[in-house]
N, CA, C and O atoms as CSV, one atom per row, in Angstrom:
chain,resi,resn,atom,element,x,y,z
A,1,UNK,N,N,0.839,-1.172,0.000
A,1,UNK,CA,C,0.000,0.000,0.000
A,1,UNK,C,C,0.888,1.241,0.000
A,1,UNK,O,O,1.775,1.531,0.803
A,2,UNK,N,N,0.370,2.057,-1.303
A,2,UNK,CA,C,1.347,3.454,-1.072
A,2,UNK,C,C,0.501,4.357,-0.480
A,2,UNK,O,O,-0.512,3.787,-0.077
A,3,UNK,N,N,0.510,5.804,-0.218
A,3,UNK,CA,C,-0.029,6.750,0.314
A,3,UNK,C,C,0.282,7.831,-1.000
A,3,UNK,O,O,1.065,7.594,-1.920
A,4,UNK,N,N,-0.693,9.305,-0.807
A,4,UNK,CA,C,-0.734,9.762,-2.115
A,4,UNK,C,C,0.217,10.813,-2.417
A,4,UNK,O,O,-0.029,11.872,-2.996
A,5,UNK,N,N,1.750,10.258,-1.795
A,5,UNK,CA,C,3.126,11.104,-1.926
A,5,UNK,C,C,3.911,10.096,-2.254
A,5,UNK,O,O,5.087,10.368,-2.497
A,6,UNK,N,N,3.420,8.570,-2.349
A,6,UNK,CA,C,4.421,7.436,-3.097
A,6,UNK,C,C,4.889,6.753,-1.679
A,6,UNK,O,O,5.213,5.573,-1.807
A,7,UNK,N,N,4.948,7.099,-0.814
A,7,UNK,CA,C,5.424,6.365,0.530
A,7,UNK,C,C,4.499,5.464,1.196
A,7,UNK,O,O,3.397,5.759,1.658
A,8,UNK,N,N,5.133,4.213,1.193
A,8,UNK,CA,C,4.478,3.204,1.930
A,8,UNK,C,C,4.341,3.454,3.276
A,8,UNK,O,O,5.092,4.262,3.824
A,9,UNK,N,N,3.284,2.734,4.023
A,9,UNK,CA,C,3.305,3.590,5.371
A,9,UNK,C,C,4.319,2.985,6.078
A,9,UNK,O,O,5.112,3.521,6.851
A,10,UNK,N,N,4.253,2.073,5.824
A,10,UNK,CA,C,5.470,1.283,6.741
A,10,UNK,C,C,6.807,2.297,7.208
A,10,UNK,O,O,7.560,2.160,8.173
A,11,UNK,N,N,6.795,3.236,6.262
A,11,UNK,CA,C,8.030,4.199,6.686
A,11,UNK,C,C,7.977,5.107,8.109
A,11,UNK,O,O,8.721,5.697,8.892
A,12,UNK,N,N,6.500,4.774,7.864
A,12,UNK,CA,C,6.666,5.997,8.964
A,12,UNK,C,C,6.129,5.670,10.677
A,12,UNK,O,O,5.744,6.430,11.565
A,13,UNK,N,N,6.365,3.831,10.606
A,13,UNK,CA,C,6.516,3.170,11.737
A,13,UNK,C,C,7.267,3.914,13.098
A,13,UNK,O,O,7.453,5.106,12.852
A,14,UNK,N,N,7.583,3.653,14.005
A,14,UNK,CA,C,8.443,4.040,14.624
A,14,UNK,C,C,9.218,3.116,15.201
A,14,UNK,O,O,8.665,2.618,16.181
A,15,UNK,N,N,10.067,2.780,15.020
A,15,UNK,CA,C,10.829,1.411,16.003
A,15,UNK,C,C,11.262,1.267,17.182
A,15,UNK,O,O,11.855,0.263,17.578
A,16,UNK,N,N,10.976,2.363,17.919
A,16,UNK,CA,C,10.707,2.844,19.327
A,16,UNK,C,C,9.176,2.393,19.984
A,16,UNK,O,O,8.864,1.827,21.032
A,17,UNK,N,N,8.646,2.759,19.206
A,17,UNK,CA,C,7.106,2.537,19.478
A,17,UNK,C,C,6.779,1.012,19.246
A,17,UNK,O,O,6.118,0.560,20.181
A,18,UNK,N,N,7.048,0.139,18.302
A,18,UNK,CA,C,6.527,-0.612,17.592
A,18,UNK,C,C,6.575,-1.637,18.546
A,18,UNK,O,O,5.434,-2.092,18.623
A,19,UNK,N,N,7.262,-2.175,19.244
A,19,UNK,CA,C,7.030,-3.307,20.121
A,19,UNK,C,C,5.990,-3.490,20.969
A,19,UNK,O,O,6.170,-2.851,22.006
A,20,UNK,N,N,4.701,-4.266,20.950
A,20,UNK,CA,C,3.849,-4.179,21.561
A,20,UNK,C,C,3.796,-3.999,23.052
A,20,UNK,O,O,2.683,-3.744,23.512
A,21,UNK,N,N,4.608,-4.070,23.722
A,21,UNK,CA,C,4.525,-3.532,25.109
A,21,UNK,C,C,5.025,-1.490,25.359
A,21,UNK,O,O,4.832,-0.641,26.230
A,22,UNK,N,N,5.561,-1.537,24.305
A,22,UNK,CA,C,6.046,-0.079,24.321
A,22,UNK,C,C,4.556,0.881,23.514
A,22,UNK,O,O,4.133,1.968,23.911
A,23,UNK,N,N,4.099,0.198,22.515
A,23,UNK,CA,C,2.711,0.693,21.682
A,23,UNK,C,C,1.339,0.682,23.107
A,23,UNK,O,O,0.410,1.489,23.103
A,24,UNK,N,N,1.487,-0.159,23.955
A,24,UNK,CA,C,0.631,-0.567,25.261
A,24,UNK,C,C,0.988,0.904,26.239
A,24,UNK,O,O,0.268,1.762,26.751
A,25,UNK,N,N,1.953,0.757,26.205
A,25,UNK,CA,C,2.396,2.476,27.409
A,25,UNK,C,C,2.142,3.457,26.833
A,25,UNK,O,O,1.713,4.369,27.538
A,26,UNK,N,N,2.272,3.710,25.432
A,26,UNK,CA,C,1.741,4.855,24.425
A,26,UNK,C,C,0.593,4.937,24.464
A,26,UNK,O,O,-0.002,5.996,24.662
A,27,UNK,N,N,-0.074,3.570,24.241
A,27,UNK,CA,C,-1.817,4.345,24.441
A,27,UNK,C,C,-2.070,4.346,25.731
A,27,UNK,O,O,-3.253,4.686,25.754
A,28,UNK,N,N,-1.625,4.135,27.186
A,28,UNK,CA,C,-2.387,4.111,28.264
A,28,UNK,C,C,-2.092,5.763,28.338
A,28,UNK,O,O,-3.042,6.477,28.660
A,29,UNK,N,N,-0.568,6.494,27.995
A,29,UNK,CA,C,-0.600,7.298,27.838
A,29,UNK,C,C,-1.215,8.859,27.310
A,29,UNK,O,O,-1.221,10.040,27.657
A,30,UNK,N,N,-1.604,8.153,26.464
A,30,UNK,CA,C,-1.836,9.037,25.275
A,30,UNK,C,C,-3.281,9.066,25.599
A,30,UNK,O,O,-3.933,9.997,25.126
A,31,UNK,N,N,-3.868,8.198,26.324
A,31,UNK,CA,C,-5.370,8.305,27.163
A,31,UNK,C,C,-5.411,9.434,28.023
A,31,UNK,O,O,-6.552,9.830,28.263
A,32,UNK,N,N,-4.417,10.101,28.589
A,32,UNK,CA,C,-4.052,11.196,29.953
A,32,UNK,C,C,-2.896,12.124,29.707
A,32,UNK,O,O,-1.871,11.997,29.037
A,33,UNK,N,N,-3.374,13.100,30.456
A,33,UNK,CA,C,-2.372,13.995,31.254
A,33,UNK,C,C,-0.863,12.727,31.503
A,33,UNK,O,O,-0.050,12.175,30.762
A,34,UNK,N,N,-1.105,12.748,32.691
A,34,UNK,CA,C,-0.326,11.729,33.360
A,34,UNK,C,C,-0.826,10.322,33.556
A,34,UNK,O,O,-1.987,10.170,33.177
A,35,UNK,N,N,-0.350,9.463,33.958
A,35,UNK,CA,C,-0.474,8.327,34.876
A,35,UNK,C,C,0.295,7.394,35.829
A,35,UNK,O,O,1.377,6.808,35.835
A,36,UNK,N,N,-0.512,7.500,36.434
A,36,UNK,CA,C,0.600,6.556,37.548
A,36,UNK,C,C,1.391,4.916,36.954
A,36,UNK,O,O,0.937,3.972,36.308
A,37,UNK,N,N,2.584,5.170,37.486
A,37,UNK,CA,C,3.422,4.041,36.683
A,37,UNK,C,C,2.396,2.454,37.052
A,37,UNK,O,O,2.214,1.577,36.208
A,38,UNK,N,N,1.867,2.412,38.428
A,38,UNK,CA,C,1.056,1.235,39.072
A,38,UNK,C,C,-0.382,1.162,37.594
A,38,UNK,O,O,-1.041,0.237,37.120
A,39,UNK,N,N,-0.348,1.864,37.468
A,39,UNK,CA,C,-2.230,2.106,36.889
A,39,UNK,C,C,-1.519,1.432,34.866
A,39,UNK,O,O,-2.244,0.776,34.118
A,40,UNK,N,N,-0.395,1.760,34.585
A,40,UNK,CA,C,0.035,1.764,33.249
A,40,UNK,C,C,0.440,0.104,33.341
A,40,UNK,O,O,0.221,-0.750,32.482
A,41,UNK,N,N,1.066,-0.057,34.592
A,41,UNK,CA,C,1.211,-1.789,34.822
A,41,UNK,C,C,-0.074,-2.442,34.411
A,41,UNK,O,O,-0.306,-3.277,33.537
A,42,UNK,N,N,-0.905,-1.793,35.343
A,42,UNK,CA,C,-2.185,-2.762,35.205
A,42,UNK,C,C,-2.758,-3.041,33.827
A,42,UNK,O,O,-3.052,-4.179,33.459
A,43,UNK,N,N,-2.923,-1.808,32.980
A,43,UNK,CA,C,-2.540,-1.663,32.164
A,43,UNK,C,C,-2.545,-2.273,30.822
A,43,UNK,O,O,-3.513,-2.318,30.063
A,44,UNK,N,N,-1.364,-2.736,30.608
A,44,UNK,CA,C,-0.440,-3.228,30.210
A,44,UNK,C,C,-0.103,-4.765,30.800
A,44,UNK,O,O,0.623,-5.534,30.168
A,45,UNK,N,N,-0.540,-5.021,31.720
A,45,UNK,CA,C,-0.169,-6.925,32.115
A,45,UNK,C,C,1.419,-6.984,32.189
A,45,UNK,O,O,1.736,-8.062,32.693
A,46,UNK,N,N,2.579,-6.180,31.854
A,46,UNK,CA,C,3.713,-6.138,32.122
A,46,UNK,C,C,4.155,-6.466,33.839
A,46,UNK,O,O,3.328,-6.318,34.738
A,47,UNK,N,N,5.136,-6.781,34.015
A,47,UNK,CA,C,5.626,-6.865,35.240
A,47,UNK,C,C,6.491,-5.845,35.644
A,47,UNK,O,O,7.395,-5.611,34.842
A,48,UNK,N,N,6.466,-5.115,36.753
A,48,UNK,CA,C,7.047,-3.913,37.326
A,48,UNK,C,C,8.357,-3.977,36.862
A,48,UNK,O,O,8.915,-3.106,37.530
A,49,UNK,N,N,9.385,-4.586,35.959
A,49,UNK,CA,C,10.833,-4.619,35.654
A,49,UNK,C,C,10.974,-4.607,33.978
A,49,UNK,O,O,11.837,-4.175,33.214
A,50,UNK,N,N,9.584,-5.356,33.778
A,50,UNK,CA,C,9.708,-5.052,32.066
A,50,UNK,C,C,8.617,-3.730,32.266
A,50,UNK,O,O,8.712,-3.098,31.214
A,51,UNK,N,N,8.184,-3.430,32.657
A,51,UNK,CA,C,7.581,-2.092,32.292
A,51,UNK,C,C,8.876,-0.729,32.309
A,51,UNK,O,O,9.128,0.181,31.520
A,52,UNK,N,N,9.485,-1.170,33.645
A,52,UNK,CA,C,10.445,0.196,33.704
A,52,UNK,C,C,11.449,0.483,32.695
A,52,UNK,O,O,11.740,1.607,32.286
A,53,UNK,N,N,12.252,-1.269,32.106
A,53,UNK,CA,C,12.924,-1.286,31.062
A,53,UNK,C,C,12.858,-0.363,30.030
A,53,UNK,O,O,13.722,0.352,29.522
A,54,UNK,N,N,10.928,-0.605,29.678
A,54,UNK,CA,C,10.668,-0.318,28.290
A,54,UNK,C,C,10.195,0.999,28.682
A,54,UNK,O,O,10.043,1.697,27.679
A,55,UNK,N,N,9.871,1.674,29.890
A,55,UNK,CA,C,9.900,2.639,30.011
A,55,UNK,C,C,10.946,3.623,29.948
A,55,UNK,O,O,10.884,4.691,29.339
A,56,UNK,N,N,12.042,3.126,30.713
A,56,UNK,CA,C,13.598,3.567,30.570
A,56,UNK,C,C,14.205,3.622,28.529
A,56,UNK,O,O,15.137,4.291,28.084
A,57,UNK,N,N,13.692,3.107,28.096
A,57,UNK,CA,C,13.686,3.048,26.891
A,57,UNK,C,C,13.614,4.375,25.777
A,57,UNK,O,O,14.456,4.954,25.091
A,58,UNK,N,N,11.732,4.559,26.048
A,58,UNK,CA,C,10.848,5.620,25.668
A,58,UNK,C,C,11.346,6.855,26.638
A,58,UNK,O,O,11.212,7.994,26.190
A,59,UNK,N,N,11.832,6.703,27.757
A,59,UNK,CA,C,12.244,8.343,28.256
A,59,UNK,C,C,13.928,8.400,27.784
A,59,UNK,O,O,14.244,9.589,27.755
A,60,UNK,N,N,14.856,7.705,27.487
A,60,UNK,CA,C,15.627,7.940,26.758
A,60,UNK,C,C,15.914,8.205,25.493
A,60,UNK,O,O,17.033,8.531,25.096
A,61,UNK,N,N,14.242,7.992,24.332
A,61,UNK,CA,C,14.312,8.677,23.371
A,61,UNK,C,C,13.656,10.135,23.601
A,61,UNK,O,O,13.402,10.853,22.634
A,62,UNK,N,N,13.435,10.474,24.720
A,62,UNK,CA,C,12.532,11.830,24.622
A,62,UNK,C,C,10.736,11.996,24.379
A,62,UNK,O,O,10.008,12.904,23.977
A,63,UNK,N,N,10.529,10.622,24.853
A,63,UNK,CA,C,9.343,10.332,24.575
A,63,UNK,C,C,8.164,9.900,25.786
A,63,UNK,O,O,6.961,9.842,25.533
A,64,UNK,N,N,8.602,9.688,26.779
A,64,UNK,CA,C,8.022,10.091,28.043
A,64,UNK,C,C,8.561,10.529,28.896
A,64,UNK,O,O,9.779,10.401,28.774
A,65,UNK,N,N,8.044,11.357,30.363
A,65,UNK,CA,C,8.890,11.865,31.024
A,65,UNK,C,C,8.353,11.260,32.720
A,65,UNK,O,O,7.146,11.339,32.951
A,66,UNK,N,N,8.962,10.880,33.450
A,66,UNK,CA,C,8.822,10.254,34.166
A,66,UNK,C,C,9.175,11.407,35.515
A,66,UNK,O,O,10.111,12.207,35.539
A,67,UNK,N,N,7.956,11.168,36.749
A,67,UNK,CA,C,8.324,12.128,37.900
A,67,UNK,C,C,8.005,11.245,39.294
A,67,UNK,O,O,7.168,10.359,39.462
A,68,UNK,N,N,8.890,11.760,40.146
A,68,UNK,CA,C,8.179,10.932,41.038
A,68,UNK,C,C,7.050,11.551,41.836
A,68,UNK,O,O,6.657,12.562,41.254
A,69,UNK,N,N,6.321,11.291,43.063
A,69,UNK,CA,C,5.675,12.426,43.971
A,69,UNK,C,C,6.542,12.893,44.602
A,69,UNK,O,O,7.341,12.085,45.076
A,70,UNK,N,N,6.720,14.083,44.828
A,70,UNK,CA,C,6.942,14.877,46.034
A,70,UNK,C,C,6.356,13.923,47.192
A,70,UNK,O,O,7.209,13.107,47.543
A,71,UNK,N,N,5.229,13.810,47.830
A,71,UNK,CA,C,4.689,13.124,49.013
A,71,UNK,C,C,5.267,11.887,49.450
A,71,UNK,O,O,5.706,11.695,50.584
A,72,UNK,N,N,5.244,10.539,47.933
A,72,UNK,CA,C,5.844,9.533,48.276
A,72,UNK,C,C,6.629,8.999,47.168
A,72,UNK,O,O,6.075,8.803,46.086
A,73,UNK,N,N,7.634,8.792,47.304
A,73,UNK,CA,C,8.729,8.496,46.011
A,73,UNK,C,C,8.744,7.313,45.334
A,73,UNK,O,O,9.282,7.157,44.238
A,74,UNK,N,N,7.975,6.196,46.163
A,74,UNK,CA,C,7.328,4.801,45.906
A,74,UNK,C,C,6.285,5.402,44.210
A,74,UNK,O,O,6.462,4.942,43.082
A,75,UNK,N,N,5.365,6.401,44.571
A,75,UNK,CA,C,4.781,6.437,43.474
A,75,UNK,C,C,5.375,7.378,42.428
A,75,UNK,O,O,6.120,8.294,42.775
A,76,UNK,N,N,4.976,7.112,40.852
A,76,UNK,CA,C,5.606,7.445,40.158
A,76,UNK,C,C,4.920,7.695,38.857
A,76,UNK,O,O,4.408,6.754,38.250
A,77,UNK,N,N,4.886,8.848,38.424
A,77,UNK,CA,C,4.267,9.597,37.100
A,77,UNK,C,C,4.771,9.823,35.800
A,77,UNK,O,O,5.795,10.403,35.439
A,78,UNK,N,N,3.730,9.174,35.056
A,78,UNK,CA,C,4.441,8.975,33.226
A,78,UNK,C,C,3.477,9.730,32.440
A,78,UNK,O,O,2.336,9.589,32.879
A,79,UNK,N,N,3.534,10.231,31.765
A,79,UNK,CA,C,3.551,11.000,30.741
A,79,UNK,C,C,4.532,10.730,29.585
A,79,UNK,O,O,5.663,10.251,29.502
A,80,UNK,N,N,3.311,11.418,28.430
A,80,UNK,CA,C,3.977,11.635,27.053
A,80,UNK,C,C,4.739,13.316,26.763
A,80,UNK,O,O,4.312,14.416,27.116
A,81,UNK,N,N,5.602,13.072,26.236
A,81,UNK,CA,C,5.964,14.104,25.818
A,81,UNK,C,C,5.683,14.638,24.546
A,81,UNK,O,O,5.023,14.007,23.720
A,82,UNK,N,N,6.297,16.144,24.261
A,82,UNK,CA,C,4.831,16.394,23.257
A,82,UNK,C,C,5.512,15.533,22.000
A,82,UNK,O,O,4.587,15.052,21.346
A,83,UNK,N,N,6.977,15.124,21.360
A,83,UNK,CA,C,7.770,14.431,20.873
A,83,UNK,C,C,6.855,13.298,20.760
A,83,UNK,O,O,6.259,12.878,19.768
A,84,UNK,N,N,6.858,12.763,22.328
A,84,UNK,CA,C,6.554,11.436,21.986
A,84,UNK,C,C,4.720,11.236,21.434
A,84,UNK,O,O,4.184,10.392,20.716
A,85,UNK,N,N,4.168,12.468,22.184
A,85,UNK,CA,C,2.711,12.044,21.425
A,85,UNK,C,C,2.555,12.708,20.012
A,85,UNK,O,O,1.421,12.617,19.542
A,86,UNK,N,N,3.302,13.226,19.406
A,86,UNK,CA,C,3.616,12.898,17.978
A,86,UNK,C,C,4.274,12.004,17.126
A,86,UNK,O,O,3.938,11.856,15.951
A,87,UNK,N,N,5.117,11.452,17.613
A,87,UNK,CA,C,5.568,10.090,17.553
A,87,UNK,C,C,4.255,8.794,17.430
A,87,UNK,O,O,3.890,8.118,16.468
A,88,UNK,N,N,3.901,8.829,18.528
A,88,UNK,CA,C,3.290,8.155,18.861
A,88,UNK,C,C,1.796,8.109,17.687
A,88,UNK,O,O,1.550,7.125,16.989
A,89,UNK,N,N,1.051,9.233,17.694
A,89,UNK,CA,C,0.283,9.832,16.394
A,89,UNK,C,C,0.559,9.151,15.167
A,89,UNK,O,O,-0.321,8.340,14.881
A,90,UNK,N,N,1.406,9.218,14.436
A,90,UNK,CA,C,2.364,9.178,13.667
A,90,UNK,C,C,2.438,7.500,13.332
A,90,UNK,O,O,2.484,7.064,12.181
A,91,UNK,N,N,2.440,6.700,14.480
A,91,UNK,CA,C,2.665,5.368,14.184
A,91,UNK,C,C,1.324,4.491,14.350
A,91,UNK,O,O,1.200,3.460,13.689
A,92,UNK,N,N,0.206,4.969,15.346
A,92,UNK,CA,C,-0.893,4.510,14.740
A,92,UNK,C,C,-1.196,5.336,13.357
A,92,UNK,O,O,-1.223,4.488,12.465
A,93,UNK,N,N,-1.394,6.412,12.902
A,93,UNK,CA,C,-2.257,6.832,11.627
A,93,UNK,C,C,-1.249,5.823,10.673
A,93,UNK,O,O,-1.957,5.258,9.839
A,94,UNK,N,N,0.389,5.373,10.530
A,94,UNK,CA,C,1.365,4.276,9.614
A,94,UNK,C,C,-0.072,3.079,10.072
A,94,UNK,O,O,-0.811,2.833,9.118
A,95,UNK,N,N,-0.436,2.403,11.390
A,95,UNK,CA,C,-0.884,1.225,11.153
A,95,UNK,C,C,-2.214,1.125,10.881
A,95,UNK,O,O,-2.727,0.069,10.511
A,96,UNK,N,N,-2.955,2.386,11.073
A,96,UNK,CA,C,-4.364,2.542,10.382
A,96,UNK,C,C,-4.153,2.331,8.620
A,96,UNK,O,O,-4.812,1.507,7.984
A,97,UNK,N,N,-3.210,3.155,8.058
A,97,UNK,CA,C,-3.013,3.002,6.666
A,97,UNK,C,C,-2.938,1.294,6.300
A,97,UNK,O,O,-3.735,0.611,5.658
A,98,UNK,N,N,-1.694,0.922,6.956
A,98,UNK,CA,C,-1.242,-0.639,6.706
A,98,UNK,C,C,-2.655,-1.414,6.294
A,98,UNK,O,O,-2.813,-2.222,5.379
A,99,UNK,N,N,-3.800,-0.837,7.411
A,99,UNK,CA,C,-4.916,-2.364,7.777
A,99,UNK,C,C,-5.838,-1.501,6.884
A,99,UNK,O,O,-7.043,-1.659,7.086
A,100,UNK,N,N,-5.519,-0.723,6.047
A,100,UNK,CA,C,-6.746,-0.019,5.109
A,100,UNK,C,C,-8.470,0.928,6.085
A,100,UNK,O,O,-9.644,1.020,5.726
A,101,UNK,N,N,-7.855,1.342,7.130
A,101,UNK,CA,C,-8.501,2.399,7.699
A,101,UNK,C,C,-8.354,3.413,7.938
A,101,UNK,O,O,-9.012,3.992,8.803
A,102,UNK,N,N,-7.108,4.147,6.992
A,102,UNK,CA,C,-7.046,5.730,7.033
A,102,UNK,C,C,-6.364,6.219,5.956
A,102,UNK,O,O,-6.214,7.433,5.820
């Protein structure tokens, strides 16, 4: 499938994004403001060590930003950045094209 500039969408995947546990934190994300790292687990069905991985991942491309509370440092706040929720944009409208829905 091309698009109507000659580019297949596939180009405009992201390979940051694309691994289904990292595409899973993007949309719990991309649902909110923020969210709590506990609430994105749930989530997501990940386990508290592959979540942080792939979280540690996405905030080393500039694509979420991670805070803790002030109150208790146990809890912990994720967000998209505006990078990453264009990014993120960007690679569902590539897999809407792929499956012939956009």
């Amino acid at each position: 499938m091309v698009d109507e500039a000659g580019d297949a969408p596939e180009r405009y995947l992201d390979p940051l994004i694309h691994p289904s546990i990292r595409l899973r934190i993007c949309a719990a994300l991309a649902a909110a403001t923020r969210v709590e790292f506990s609430t994105v687990q749930r989530s997501t069905g990940a386990t508290a060590s592959k979540l942080s991985k792939n979280v540690a991942t996405l905030t080393d491309a500039g694509y979420v930003r991670s805070t803790r509370a002030r109150e208790d440092s146990r809890r912990i706040w994720l967000e998209l950045t505006p990078e990453g929720r264009n990014a993120y944009t960007a690679h569902v409208a590539a897999l809407r094209a792929i499956v012939g829905e956009g």
